[in-house]
C-alpha positions in Angstrom: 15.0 -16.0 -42.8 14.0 -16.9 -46.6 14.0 -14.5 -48.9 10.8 -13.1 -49.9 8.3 -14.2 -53.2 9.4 -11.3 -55.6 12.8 -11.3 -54.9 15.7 -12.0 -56.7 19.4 -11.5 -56.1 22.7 -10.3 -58.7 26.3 -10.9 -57.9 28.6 -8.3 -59.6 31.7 -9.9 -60.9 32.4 -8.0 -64.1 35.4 -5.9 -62.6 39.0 -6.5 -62.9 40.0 -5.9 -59.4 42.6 -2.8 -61.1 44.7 -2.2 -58.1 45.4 -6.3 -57.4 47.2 -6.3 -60.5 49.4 -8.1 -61.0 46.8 -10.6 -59.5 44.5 -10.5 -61.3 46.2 -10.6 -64.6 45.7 -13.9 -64.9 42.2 -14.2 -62.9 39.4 -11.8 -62.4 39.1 -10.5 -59.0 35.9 -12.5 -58.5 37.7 -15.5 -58.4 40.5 -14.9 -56.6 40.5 -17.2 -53.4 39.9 -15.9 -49.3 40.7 -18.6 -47.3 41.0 -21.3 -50.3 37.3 -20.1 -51.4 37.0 -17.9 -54.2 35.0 -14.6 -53.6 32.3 -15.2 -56.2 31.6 -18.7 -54.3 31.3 -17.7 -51.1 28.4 -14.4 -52.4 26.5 -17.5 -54.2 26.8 -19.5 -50.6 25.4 -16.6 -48.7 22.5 -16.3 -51.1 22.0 -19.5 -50.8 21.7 -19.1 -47.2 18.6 -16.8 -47.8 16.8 -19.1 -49.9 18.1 -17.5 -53.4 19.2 -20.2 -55.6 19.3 -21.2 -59.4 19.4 -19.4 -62.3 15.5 -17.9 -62.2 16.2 -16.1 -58.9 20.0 -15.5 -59.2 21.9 -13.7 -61.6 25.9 -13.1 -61.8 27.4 -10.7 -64.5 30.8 -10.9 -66.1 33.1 -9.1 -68.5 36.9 -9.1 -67.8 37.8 -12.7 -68.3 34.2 -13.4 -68.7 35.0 -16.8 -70.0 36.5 -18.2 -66.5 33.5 -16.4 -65.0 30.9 -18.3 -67.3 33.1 -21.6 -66.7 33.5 -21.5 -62.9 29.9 -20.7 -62.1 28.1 -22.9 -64.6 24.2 -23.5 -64.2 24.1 -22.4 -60.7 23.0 -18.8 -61.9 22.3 -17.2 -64.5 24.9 -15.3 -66.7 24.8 -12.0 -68.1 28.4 -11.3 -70.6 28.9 -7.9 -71.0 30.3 -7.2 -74.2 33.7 -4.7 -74.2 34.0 -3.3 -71.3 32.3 -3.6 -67.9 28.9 -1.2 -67.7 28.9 -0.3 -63.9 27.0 -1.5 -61.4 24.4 0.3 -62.8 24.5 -0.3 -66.5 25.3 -4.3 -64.9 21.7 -4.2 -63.7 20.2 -2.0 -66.8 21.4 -5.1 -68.8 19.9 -7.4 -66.9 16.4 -5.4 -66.6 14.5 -7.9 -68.8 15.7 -10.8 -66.3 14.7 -8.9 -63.0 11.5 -8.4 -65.0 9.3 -6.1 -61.9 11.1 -8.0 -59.0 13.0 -6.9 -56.1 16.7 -7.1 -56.3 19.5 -7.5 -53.5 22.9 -7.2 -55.4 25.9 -8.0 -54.1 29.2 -7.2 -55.0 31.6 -10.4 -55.4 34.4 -8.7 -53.8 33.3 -8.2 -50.9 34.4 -10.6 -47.8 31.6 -10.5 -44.9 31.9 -12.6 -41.9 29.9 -12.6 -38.7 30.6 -14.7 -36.2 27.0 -14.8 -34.5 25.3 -16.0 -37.6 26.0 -18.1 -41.0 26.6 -16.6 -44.1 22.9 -15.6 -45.5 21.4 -15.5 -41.8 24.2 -13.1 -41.3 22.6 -10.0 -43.6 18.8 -11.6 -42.8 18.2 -8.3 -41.3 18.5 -6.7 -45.0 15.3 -8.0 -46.0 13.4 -8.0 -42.5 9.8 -6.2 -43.6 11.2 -4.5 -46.6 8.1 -2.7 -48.3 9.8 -3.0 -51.7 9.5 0.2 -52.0 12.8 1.8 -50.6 16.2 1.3 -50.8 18.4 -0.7 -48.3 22.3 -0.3 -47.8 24.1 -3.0 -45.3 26.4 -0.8 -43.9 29.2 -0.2 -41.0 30.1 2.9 -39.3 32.8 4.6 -40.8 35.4 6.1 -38.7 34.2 9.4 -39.8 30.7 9.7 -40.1 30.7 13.1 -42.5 33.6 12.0 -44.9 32.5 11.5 -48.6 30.9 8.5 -49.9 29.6 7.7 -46.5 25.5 7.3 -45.5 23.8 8.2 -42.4 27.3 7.9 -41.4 28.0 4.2 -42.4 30.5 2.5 -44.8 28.8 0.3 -47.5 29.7 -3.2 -46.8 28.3 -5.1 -50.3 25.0 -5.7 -50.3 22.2 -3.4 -51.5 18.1 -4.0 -51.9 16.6 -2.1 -54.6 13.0 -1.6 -55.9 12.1 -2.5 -59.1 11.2 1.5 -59.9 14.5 2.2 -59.1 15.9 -0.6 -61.8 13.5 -0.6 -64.7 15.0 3.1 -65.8 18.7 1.8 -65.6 20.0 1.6 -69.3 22.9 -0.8 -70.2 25.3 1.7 -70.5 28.5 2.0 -68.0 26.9 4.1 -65.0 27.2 3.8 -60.9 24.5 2.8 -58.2 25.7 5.7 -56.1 24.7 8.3 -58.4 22.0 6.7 -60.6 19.8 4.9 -57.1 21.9 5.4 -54.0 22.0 9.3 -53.7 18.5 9.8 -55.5 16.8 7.7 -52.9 18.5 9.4 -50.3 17.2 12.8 -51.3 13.7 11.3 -51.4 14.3 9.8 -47.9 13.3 6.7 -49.7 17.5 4.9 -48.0 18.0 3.2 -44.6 21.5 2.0 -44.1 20.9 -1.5 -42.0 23.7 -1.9 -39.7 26.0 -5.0 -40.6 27.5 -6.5 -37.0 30.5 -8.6 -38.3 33.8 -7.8 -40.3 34.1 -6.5 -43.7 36.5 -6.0 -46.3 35.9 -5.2 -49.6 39.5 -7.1 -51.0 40.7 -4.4 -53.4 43.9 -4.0 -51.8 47.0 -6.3 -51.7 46.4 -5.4 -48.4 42.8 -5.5 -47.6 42.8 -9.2 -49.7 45.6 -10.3 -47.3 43.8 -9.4 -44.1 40.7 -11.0 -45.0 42.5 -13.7 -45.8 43.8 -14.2 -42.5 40.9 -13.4 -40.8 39.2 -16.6 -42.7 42.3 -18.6 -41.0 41.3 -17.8 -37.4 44.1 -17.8 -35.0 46.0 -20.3 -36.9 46.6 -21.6 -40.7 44.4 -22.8 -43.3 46.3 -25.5 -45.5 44.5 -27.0 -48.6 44.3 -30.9 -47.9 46.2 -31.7 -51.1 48.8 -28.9 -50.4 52.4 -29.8 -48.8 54.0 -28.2 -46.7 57.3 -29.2 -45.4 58.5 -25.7 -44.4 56.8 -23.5 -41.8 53.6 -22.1 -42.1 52.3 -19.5 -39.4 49.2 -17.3 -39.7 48.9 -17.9 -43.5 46.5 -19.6 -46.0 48.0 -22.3 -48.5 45.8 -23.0 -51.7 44.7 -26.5 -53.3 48.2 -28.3 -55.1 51.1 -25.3 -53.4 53.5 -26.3 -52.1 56.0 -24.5 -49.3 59.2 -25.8 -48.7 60.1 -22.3 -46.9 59.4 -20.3 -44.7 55.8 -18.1 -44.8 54.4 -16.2 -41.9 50.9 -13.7 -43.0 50.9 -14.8 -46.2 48.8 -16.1 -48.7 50.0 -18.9 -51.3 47.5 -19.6 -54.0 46.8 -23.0 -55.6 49.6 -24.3 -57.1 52.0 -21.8 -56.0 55.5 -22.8 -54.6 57.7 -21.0 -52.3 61.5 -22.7 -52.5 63.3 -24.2 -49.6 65.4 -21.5 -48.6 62.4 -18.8 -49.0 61.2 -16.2 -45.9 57.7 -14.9 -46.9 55.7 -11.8 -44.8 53.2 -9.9 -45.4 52.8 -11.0 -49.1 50.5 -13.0 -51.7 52.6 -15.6 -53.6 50.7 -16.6 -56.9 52.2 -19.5 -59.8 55.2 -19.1 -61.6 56.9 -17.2 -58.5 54.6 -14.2 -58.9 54.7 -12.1 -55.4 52.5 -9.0 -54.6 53.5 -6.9 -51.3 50.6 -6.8 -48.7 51.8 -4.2 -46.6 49.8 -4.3 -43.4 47.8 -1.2 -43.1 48.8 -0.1 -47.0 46.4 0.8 -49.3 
């Protein structure tokens, strides 16, 4: 399915990704890599896989480390710098009203890691934008373990992606706000939200550990190895970035570009950044 005429899509990559510090310390949570592809690329591939490419029908907003942001996407969207410190993802669209301009918007938030099996990336939230009447509001969503727990709706998880009308942008100011309390919830009391049901796996990365298991769920059943990356130790159920190198021993981990792990080194269940940075991913941990 191709987006419709009247559409256009924002990826939300201002955050810092607090609670992957150290990690992100030294790169903004947008960029940090699952399976050797960093998030924010693999939310413009999916939009791209609906038809929504270029800087007149994409947009992508940055703040923390804005400048790797700006760098790393370039002219394949257009950029909106927040200045200080990141608005929301509410005041993220309230600066961006002018470029929405009356459209539709699906946002999606770079940190997310979505991955269905039964359909590509774009074809894989298709069923988002099926007969919209731009008009409501549309959640992708997943069922949450407990259907009445807060920050659930109609008894689903949000998994990333939302589709708003353009009433429910054009009030937003550019001041820091939420889209749960500002469109989500609003729209809900109106009966103007339907959750759409999202079939494949989701994480939303803001965990050592969430980041490490959607990591390994990008590797399959086996090990995803950069080409240029050398390994001479042993790898097993792990992801090894562009330029590492491993000389030890790694088992459910994730080694970043240009990370090294030392000869007599026995990695689990950890991230292993440059400069011998390593963040525990405790399985399960939050």
């Amino acid at each position: 399915m191709t987006a419709p005429d009247g559409l256009c899509a924002v990826v939300l990559a201002a955050g810092e990704g607090t609670r992957l510090r150290p990690l992100t310390t030294r790169v903004p949570k947008a960029l940090c890599p699952v399976g050797n592809v960093p998030l924010l690329d693999r939310a413009l591939h999916r939009l791209a896989g609906l038809g929504l490419t270029g800087p007149q029908r994409v947009a992508v907003n940055a703040c923390y480390l804005a400048d790797q942001v700006v760098t790393h996407v370039g002219d394949r969207a257009h950029l909106s710098v927040e200045p200080g410190d990141p608005l929301g993802t509410a005041g993220g669209l309230g600066n961006l009203r002018d470029w929405i301009a009356g459209r539709g918007v699906l946002v999606g938030n770079a940190d997310a890691y979505l991955a269905d099996p039964g359909a590509a990336p774009g074809p894989d939230v298709a069923a988002l934008l099926a007969g919209w009447d731009f008009r409501s509001v549309r959640l992708l969503g997943r069922p949450a373990p407990d259907p009445r727990a807060p920050g659930t709706f109609d008894g689903h998880v949000f998994t990333g992606f939302s589709l708003l009308p353009w009433h429910r942008v054009r009030e937003l100011p550019a001041s820091f706000g939420d889209l749960v309390r500002t469109v989500w919830r609003p729209a809900e009391a109106a009966g103007e939200l339907t959750v759409v049901p999202y079939p494949g796996t989701f994480f939303d990365t803001g965990t050592p550990a969430d980041y490490l298991a959607a990591n390994l769920h990008a590797a399959g059943d086996g090990t995803l190895i950069a080409p240029d990356a050398t390994v001479t130790g042993h790898a097993r159920h792990a992801v090894v970035g562009a330029g590492a190198v491993v000389r030890g021993d790694v088992e459910r981990v994730v080694v970043w570009p240009g990370a090294t792990v030392g000869r007599h080194e026995r990695l689990r269940d950890v991230i292993r950044a440059a400069d011998g940075l390593t963040v525990a991913a405790v399985p399960g941990g939050r």
